[in-house]
C-alpha positions as CSV (number, residue, x, y, z in Angstrom):
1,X,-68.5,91.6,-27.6
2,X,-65.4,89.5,-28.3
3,X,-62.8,91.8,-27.2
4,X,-61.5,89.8,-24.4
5,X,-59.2,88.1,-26.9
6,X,-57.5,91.1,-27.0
7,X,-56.5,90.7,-23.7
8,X,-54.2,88.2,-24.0
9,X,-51.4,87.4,-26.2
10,X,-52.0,85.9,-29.8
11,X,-50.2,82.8,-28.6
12,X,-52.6,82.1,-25.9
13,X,-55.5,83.0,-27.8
14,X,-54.5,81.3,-30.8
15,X,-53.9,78.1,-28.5
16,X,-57.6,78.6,-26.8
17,X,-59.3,78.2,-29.9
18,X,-57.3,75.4,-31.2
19,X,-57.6,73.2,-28.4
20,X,-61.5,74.4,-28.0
21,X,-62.3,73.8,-31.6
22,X,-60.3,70.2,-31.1
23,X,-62.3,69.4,-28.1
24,X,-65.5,70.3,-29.2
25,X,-64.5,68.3,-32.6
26,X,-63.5,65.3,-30.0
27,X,-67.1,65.7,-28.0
28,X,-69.1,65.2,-31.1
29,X,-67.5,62.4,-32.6
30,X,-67.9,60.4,-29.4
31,X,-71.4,61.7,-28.6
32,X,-72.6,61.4,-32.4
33,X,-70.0,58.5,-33.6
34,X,-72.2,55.6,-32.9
35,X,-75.2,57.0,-34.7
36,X,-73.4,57.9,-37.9
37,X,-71.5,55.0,-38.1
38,X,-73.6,52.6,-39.3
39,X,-74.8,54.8,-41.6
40,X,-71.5,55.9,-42.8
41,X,-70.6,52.3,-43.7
42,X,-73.8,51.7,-45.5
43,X,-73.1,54.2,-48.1
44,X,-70.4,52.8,-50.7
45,X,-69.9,56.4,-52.0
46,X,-68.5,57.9,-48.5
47,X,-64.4,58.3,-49.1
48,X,-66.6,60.2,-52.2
49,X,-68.2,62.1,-50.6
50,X,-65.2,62.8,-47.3
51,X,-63.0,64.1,-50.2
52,X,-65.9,67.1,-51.6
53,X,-66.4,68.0,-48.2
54,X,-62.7,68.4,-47.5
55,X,-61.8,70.3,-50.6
56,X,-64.9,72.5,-49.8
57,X,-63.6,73.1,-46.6
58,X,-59.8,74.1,-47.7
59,X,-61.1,76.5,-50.9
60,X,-63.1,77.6,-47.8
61,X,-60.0,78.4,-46.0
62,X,-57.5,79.3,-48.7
63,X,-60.5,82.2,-49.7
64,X,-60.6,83.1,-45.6
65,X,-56.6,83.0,-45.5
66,X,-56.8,85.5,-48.5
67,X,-59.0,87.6,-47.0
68,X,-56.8,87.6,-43.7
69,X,-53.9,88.8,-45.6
70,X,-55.0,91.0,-47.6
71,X,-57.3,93.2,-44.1
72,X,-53.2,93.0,-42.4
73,X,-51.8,94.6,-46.0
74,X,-54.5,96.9,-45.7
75,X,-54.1,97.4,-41.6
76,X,-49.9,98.0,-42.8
77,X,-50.9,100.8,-45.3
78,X,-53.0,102.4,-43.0
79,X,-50.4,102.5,-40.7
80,X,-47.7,104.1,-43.1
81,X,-50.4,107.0,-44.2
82,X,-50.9,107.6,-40.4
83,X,-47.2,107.7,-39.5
84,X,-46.3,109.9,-42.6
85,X,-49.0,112.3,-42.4
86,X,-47.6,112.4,-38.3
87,X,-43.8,113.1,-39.8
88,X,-45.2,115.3,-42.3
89,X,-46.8,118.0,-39.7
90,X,-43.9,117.8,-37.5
91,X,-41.9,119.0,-40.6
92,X,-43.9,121.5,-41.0
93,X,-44.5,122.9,-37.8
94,X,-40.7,122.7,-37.3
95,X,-40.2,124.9,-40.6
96,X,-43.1,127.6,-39.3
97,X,-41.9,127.7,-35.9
98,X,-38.4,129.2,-37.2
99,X,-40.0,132.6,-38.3
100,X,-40.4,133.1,-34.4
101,X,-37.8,135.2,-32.4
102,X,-34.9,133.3,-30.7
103,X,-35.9,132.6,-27.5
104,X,-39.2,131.5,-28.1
105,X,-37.8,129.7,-31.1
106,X,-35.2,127.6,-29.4
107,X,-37.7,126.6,-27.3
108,X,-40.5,125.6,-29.7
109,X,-37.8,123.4,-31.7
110,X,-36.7,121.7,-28.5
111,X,-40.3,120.5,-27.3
112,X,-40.4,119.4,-30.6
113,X,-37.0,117.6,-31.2
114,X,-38.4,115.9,-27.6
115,X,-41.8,114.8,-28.7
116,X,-40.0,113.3,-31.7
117,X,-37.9,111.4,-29.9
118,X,-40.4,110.8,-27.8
119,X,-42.9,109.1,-30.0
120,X,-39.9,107.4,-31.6
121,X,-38.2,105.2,-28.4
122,X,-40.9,105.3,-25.8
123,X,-44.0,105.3,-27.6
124,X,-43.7,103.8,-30.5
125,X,-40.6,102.0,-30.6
């Protein structure tokens, strides 16, 4: 549903959301700012209650920043199974292709010495 943000860099997307979430902060306070004001000032507790709301808000998002680093440590160790299990096989299908005769041999290891390399600079660099 939301995968359009993939299409874009993160600076851009990071920079849509910022300045949407500032506008849209913007729009309310000018459409709803004359209603609340008066009964903002009213209240003697308000710089009270401003300051529980904002600490709310901030253990809010120092639990989400947690959450966010600890899903890309877990994205990072994915990665590192994936790419050793990947070097693993090729190891292994290097060894097991060596019990073949020569010509076919020679051949064998060169494909793979070339998808190595392969996946190494152009694919994966």
């Amino acid at each position: 549903m939301y995968y359009w943000v993939y299409d874009y860099s993160p600076l851009v997307s990071g920079s849509i959301f910022v300045f949407g979430f500032i506008l849209a902060t913007f729009l309310l306070i000018y459409l709803f700012g004359r209603f609340l004001r008066p009964l903002l000032h009213k209240n003697t507790q308000t710089n009270e209650m401003v300051s529980l709301m904002l600490s709310s808000f901030l253990g809010l998002y120092a639990l989400l920043l947690g959450l966010l680093a600890v899903a890309a440590y877990q994205n990072l160790s994915d990665v590192t199974t994936v790419v050793s299990n990947e070097a693993s096989s090729l190891a292994a299908l290097y060894r097991d292709v060596q019990a073949y005769p020569e010509p076919t041999k020679g051949l064998l290891q060169n494909e793979l010495r070339d998808y190595t390399r392969f996946t190494i600079d152009r694919a994966w660099p």
